[in-house]
DRENFI-797351 format. One line per 10 residues: number of its first residue (from 0); for each residue x, y, z of N, C-alpha, C. Coordinates in steps of 0.1 Angstrom, whole numbers. Layout:
NUM) X Y Z X Y Z X Y Z ~ ...
***
This chain:
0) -207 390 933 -195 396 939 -197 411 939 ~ -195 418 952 -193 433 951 -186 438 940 ~ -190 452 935 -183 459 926 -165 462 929 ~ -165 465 945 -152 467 953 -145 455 948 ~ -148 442 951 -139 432 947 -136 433 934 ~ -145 434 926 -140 434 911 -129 443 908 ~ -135 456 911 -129 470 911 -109 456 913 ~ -109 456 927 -96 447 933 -91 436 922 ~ -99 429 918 -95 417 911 -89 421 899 ~ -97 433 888 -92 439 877 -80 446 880
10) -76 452 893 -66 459 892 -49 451 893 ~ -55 438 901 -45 426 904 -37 421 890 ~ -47 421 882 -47 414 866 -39 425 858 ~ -44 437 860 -35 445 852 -21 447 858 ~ -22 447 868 -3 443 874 2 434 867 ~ -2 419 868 3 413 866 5 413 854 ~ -2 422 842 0 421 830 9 432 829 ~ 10 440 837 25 448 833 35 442 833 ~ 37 435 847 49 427 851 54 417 841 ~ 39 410 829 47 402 820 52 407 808
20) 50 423 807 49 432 795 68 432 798 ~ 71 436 811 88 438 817 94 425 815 ~ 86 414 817 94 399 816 96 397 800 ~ 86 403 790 89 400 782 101 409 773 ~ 97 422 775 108 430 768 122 426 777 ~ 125 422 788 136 413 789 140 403 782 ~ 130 395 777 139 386 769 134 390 755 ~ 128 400 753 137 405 739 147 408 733 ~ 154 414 750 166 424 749 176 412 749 ~ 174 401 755 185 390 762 179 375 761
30) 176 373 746 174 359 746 176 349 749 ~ 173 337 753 180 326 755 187 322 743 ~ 175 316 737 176 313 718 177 322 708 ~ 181 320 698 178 331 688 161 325 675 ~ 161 318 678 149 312 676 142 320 683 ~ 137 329 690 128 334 694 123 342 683 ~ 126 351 678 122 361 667 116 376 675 ~ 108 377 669 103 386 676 88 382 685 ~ 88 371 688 79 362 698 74 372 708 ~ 88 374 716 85 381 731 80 401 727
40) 86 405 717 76 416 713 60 415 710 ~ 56 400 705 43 403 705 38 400 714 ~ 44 394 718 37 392 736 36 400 743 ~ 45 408 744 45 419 753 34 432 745 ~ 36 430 735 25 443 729 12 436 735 ~ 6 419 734 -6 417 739 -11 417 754 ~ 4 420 763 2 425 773 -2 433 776 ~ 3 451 772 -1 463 769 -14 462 768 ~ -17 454 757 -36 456 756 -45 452 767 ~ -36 440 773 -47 436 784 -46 440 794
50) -32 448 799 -32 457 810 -40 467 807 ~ -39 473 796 -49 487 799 -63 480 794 ~ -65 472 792 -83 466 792 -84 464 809 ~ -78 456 815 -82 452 828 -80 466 838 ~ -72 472 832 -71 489 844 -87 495 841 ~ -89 495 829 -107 504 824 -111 496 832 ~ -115 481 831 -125 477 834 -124 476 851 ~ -115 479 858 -110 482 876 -119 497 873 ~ -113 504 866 -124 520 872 -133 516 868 ~ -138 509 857 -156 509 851 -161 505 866
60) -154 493 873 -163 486 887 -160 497 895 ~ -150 501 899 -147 516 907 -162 525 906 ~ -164 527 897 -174 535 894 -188 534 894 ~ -191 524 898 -200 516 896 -205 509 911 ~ -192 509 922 -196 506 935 -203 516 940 ~ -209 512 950 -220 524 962 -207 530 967 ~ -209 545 967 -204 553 975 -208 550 993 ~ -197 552 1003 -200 552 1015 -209 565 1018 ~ -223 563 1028 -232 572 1029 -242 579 1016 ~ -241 566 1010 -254 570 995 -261 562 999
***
């Protein structure tokens, strides 16, 4: 696969790992259960990590594609 698509794929992934970073500090804020504990805080902190792992690894391929006219 081109660098370009990765570059795209990684950047897709780290959205989506924001979006579950916001779903989860929502139901931190507004449990269903109270049985949750602090569940959706660790989840959402392991979101954080893999959003900003999958953003580096979008510029590492960024960086890494051929320039147009090289």
């Amino acid at each position: 696969m081109k660098w370009e698509a990765w570059s795209v794929v990684f950047t897709g992934l780290s959205l989506t790992c924001v979006t579950a970073v916001v779903l989860f500090l929502l139901v931190a804020i507004n449990p269903k259960d109270a049985s949750y504990g602090s569940t959706p805080l660790v989840y959402a902190a392991g979101s954080v990590i893999a959003a900003v792992a999958f953003n580096r690894a979008s510029a590492w391929a960024a960086r890494r594609a051929p320039r147009p006219g090289h």
